[in-house]
C-alpha positions in Angstrom: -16.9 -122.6 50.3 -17.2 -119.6 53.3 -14.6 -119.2 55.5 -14.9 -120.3 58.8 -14.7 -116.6 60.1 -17.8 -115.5 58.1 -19.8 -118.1 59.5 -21.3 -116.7 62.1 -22.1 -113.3 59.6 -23.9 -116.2 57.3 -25.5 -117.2 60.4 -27.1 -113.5 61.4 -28.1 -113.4 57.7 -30.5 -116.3 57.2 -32.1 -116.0 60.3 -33.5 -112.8 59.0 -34.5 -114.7 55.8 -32.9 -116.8 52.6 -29.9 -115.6 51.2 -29.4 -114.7 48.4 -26.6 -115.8 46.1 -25.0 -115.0 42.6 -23.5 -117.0 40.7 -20.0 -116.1 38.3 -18.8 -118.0 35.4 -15.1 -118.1 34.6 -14.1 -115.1 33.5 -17.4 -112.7 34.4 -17.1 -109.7 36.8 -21.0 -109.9 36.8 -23.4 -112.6 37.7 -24.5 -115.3 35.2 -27.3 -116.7 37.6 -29.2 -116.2 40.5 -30.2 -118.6 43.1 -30.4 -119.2 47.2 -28.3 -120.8 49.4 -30.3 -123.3 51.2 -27.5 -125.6 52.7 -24.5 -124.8 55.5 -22.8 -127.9 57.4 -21.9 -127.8 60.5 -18.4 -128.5 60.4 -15.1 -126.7 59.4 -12.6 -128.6 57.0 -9.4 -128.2 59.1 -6.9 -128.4 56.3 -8.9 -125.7 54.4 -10.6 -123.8 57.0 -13.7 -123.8 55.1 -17.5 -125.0 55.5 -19.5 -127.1 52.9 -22.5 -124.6 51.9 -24.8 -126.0 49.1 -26.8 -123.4 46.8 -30.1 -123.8 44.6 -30.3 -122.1 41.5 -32.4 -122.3 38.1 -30.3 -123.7 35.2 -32.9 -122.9 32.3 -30.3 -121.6 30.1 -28.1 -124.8 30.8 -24.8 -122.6 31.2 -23.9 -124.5 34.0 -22.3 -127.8 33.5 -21.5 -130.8 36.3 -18.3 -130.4 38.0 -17.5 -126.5 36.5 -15.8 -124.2 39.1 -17.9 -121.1 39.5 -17.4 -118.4 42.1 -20.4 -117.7 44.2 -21.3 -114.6 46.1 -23.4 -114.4 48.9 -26.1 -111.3 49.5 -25.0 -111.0 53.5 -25.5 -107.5 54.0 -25.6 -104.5 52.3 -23.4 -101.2 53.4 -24.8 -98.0 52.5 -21.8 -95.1 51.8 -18.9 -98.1 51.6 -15.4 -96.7 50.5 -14.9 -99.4 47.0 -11.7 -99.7 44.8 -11.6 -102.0 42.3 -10.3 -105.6 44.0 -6.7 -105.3 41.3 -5.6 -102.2 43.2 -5.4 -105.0 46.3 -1.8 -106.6 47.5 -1.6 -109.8 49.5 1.0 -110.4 52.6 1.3 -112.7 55.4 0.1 -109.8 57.4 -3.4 -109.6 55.1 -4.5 -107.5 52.4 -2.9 -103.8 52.2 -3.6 -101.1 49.3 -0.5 -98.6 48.0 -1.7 -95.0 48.3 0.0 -91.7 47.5 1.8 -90.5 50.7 3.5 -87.8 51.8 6.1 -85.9 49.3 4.1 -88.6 46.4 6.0 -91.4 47.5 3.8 -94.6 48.2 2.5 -95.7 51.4 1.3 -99.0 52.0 -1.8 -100.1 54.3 -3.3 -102.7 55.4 -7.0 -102.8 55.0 -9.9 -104.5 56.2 -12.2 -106.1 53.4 -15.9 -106.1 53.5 -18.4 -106.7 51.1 -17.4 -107.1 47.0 -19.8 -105.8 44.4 -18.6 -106.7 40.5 -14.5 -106.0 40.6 -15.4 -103.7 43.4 -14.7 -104.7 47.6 -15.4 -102.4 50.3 -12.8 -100.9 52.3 -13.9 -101.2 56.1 -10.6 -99.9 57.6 -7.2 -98.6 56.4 -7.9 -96.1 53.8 -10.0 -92.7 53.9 -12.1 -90.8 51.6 -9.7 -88.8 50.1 -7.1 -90.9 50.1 -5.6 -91.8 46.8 -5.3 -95.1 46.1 -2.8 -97.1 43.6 -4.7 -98.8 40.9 -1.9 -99.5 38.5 1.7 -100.4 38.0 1.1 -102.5 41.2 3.9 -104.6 40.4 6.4 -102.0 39.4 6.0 -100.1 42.7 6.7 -100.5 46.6 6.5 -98.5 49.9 8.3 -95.2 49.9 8.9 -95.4 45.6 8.1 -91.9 43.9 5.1 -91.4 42.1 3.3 -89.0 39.9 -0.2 -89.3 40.3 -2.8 -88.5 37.7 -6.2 -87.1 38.1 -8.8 -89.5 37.5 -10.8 -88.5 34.2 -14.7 -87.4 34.6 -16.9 -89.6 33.3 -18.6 -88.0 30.2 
């Protein structure tokens, strides 16, 4: 179910046209199935703060089963030049989501960050972080703000 803050992005979208939406089975970084979301109510559920949204898509295949939890992600917009990093390297507080970067003298530096759109394991980064910036990808757990670190170039893809 969408949040009750992305409603009114939802909103923009389908009045420029259907939306579409994938569909991600337990497990999968990439979608199974493809379909259209053609329902939104018009309430929020206060204990949750989400809003019922209802989808349509082709079951040919007959992977998807009555009652199975599935994630579903909506086509909203699209954001040309987005700063991604893969949605693992991401930390959770009661102050919102922050990334771990290499700081000053290599010690860490967290920040909190603004999330936008996710594509596969990938979100966008719409505040927080700079091109440039090194991000923390691994070890997440072993680590914490002002820790040493010794970071290591990411290979080339051959």
């Amino acid at each position: 179910n969408p949040s009750e803050t992305d409603l009114t992005e939802i909103e923009q979208a389908r009045a420029n046209g259907p939306i579409e939406v994938d569909v991600l089975l337990p497990g999968q970084t990439e979608a199974s199935q493809k379909g259209e979301l053609t329902f939104i109510d018009n309430s929020v559920d206060r204990s949750t703060g989400t809003i019922t949204a209802r989808a349509t898509i082709g079951n040919g295949k007959f992977t998807l089963l009555p009652g199975q939890y599935v994630r579903v992600r909506l086509h909203v917009r699209e954001q040309a030049d987005a700063l991604m990093v893969p949605q693992t390297a991401l930390g959770s507080s009661q102050l919102g989501k922050y990334l771990y970067v290499v700081g000053k003298g290599n010690t860490v530096d967290q920040r909190l960050v603004s999330l936008g759109p996710t594509s596969g394991d990938q979100v966008a980064i719409l505040s927080g972080v700079a091109e440039g910036d090194q991000v923390i990808t691994g070890n997440l757990q072993k680590i914490g703000p002002g820790a040493p670190v010794s970071p290591i170039p990411e290979k080339p893809a051959t």
